[in-house]
C-alpha positions, 0 to 999 in steps of 0.5 A, a space after each residue: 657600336 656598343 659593347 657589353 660585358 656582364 660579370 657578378 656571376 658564380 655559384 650561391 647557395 639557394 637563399 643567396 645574393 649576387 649583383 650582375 654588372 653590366 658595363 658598356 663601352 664605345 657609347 653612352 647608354 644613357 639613351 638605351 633602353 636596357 634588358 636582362 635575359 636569362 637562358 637555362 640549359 635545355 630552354 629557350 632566351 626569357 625576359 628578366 627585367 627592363 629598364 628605360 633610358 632614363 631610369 624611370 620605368 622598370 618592368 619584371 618577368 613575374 618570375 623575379 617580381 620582388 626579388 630582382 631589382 634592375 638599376 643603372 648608374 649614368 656615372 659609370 655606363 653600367 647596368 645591374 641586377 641586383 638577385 636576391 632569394 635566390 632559387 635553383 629555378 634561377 640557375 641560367 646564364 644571363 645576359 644584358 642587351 641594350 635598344 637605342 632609345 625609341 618605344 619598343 618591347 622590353 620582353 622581346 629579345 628581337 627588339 634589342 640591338 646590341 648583347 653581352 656575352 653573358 654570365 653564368 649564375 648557379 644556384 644550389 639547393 
């Protein structure tokens, strides 16, 4: 099985940066495909950005398109997002999710098998 852990998360003001982590133990992920999701209070789960196993493709809610970038490092079995420009519309809990690697839907969150816990990130006007 894979585990998950997102950290990076916190509190910035409205203009700010943060870089969300997500580390994955038990296996590789070299072969995942991996998502970021994000749920504000009161809403439901949407997609933030995706990433192939290799690292070749990269997909983006509009939303975040041009301000969030999603990466992986082999090396360390993590997965980031880096946040920048950062809007109260952003204020969410994130998490990461991981698809053993077979064609699917980055934006579909039934797609995913494994999933973090999640961090909260809080932006401020």
């Amino acid at each position: 099985q894979v585990k998950l852990v997102e950290s990076g998360g916190g509190l910035v003001l409205a203009g700010g940066s943060l870089r969300l982590s997500c580390a994955a133990s038990g296996r590789t992920l070299s072969t995942y495909g991996m998502g970021w999701f994000r749920q504000a209070a009161g809403t439901d789960r949407e997609f933030v950005a995706g990433i192939s196993g290799s690292g070749s493709r990269m997909v983006y809610d509009d939303a975040v398109k041009g301000r969030f970038t999603i990466s992986r490092d082999g090396a360390k079995n993590t997965v980031y997002l880096q946040m920048d420009s950062l809007t109260p519309e952003d204020t969410a809990a994130y998490y990461c999710a991981a698809k053993s690697s077979h064609a699917f839907v980055y934006r579909r969150d039934s797609e995913y098998d494994y999933w973090g816990q999640g961090t909260q990130v809080t932006v401020s006007s």
